[in-house]
N, C-alpha and C positions, 0 to 999 in steps of 0.2 A: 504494500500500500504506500502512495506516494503521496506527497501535499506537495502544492504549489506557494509560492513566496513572492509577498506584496510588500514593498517598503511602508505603506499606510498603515495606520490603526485606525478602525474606524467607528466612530460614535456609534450606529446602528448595526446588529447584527442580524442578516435573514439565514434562520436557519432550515434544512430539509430535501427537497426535492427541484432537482432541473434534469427538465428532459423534452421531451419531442411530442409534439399534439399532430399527429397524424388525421389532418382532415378529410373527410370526403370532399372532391371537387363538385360531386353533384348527390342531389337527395337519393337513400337509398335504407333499406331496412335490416340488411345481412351484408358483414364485413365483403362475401361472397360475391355481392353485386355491384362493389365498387370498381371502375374501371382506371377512374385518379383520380392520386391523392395531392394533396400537398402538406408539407410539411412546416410549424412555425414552432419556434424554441418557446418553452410553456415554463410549467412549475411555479406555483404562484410563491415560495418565497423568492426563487429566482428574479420573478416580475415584478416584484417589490423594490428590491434590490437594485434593480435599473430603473425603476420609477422616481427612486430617491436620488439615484445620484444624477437623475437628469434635471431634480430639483436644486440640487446644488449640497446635498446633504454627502456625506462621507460613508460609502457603506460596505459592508462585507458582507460574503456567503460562505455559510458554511455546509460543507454536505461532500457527496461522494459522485463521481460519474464513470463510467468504463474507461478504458484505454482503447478508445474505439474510434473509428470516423466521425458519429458523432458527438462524443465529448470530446475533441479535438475541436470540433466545428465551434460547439455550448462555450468551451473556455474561451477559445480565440473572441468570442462577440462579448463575453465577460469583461475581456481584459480592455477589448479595443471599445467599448462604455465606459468601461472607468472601475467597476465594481475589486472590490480587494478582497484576492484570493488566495489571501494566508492560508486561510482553512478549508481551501479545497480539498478533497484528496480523491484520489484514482483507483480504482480499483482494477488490477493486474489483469481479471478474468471475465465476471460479470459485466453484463452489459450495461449502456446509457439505454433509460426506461424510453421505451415510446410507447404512446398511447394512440387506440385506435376511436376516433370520433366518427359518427355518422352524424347526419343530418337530415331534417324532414325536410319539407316544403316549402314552410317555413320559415324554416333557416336555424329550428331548433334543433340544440345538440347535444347527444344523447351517447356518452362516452360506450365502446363496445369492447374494452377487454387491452390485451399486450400480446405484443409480437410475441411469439414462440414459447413461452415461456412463464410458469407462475410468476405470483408478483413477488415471491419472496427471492425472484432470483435475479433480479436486478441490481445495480455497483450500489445507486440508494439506498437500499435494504441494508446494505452491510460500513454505513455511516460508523466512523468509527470515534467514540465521545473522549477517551481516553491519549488520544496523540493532535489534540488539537492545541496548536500552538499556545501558551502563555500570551504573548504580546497580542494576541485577536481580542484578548477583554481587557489591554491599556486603558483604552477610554471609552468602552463603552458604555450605553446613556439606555439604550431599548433593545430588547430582540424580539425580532420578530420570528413567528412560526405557524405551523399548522398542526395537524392532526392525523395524517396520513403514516408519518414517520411511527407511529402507534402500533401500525397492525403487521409492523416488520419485530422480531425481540432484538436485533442487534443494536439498528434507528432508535427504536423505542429509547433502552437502555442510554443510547448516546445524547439523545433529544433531555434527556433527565437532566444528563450529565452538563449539559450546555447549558442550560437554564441555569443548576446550580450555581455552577462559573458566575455565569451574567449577576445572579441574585446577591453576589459575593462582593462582587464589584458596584453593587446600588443601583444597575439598569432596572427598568421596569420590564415587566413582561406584555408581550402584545400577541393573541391568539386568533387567528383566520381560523376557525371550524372546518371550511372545506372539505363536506363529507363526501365521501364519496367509495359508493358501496366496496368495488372490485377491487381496490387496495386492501381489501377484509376479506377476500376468498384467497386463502393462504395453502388452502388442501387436507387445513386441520379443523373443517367446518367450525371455525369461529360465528355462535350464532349473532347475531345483529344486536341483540342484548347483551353480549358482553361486551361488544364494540361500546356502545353506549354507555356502557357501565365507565368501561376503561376512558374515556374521551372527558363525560361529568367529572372523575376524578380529578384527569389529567387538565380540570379549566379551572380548581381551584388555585392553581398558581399565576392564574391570569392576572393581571391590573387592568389590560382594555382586552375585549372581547369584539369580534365581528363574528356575524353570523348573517344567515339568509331566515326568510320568516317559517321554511318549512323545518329547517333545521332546529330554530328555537320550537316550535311543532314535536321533531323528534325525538328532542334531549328532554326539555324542560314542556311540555305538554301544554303549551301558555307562550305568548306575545307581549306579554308584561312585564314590559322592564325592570323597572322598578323591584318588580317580585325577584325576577333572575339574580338583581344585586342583591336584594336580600340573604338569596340562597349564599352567594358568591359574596362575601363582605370585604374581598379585597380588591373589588374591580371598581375601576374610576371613571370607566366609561365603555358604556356598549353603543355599537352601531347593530342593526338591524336591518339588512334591505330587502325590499321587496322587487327583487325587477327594476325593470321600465320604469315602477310606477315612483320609485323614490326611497327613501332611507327616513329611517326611524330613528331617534338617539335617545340617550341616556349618559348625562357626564355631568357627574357630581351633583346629583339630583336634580339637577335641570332636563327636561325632557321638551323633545319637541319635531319637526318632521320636514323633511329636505324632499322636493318634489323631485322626479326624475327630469333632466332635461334630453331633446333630443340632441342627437348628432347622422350628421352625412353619412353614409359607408360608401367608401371608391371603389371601383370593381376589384381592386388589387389588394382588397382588405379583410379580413375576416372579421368574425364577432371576436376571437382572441386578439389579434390587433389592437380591434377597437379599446376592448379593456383595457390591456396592456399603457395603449395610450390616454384611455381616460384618469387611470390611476394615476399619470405621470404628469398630468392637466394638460394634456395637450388634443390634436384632434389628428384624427386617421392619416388625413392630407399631407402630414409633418411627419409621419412615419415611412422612412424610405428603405421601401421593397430592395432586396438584392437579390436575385436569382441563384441557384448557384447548384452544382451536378452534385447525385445522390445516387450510390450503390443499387439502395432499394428498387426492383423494378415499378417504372411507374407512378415514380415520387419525387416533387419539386420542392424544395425550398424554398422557405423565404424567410427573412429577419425583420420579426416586426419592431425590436426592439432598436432597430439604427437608427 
């Protein structure tokens, strides 16, 4: 296992998962029926993590990716953003995760499973908590993370281990729920209720929480903020969104609600694009497409994050 080396320390830490969101180029119901795909670098701590430093903030990722084509491809756009990757690390054998996404009619998308492969066998999975540099929590202020790293035991373990770090050093914790079932089909029928179990537990280290409205639906059975803090007494602020339709809050007992606005999409843009760049406060149009050749048959690139 190898780590990569950043002269930076940086105030925010995203920890977790980066990897490949293999889209359908046209609506389709079975992996089977897709003709082409294209592909755009995912992983919402990753996304984060360039969201910030294109705000001007100082950031790092921590997490693991194959010695592959594409984590070759993930670092190189890491580095050439700006993001510091002290605490990358590589993993020798296992691969850089890609994910398989369909889409309807619509345009909604409805994540379909990984290349070849359970999900406990990806380089992410095997995130390692214990050889992650000292100087990565010099100054750090926040970490951010997910949930995902949960339903791997090595991630998990390391995901603890990060946080502790950070908690040691005075950063606050910031938790993205981002559930998302098939990261939880491991081979060892993890039923959906322990997932649950383990994710409630793993949010009482929160300070800020985000989640979606189905999400607080499947953990906490209730849309009521307020109540959620209650459970959770060391969160300082929950976001809650709903879609299109807008965001809900909760921060430091102030509560209240952010309508959705709309935005353009260019033909050359996905709905991951679009996030990528809404998070980053920018608009699709400012996101420049790179093409670029891909092993996979019948697979484009592109870099929403440039």
């Amino acid at each position: 296992m190898s780590t990569c080396f950043s002269p930076a320390s940086p105030s925010v830490l995203c920890v977790g998962e980066v990897l490949f969101d293999r889209i359908a180029d046209h609506p389709a119901e079975q992996v089977e029926a897709v003709t082409a795909w294209q592909s755009y670098p995912g992983g919402a701590p990753a996304n984060v993590a360039c969201a910030l430093v294109k705000l001007g903030t100082n950031s790092g990722f921590l997490g693991c990716m194959g010695a592959d084509e594409a984590g070759e491809d993930l670092r190189y756009l890491l580095s050439a953003i700006g993001v510091d990757l002290t605490g990358l690390q590589v993993h020798p054998t296992a691969p850089t995760r890609v994910v398989d996404v369909l889409r309807n009619a619509q345009g909604e998308r409805r994540f379909a499973g990984f290349q070849g492969r359970s999900t406990l066998g990806f380089a992410d999975a095997f995130f390692q908590g214990d050889v992650i540099p000292d100087r990565c929590f010099d100054a750090v202020q926040i970490l951010v993370t997910g949930t995902l790293g949960l339903a791997a035991p090595h991630s998990a373990q390391s995901l603890e281990m990060a946080i502790q770090r950070a908690r040691m050093a005075g950063a606050e914790i910031v938790v993205d729920v981002n559930w998302r079932p098939m990261f939880w089909e491991t081979g060892e029928t993890i039923a959906p209720s322990l997932a649950i179990t383990k994710i409630r537990h793993f949010l009482a280290q929160a300070h800020w929480l985000k989640l979606t409205d189905e999400e607080a639906d499947l953990l906490f059975h209730s849309q009521d903020l307020a109540q959620i803090q209650a459970d959770y007494p060391a969160l300082q602020g929950i976001l809650l969104t709903a879609g299109a339709a807008g965001c809900h809050y909760w921060i430091q007992g102030h509560q209240g609600w952010v309508a959705g606005s709309a935005m353009e999409f260019s033909r050359t843009c996905s709905r991951t694009c679009s996030t990528t760049a809404r998070r980053a406060h920018v608009t699709p149009a400012r996101c420049r497409k790179v093409s670029g050749s891909c092993a996979r048959s019948g697979c484009r690139k592109t870099w929403p994050w440039r």
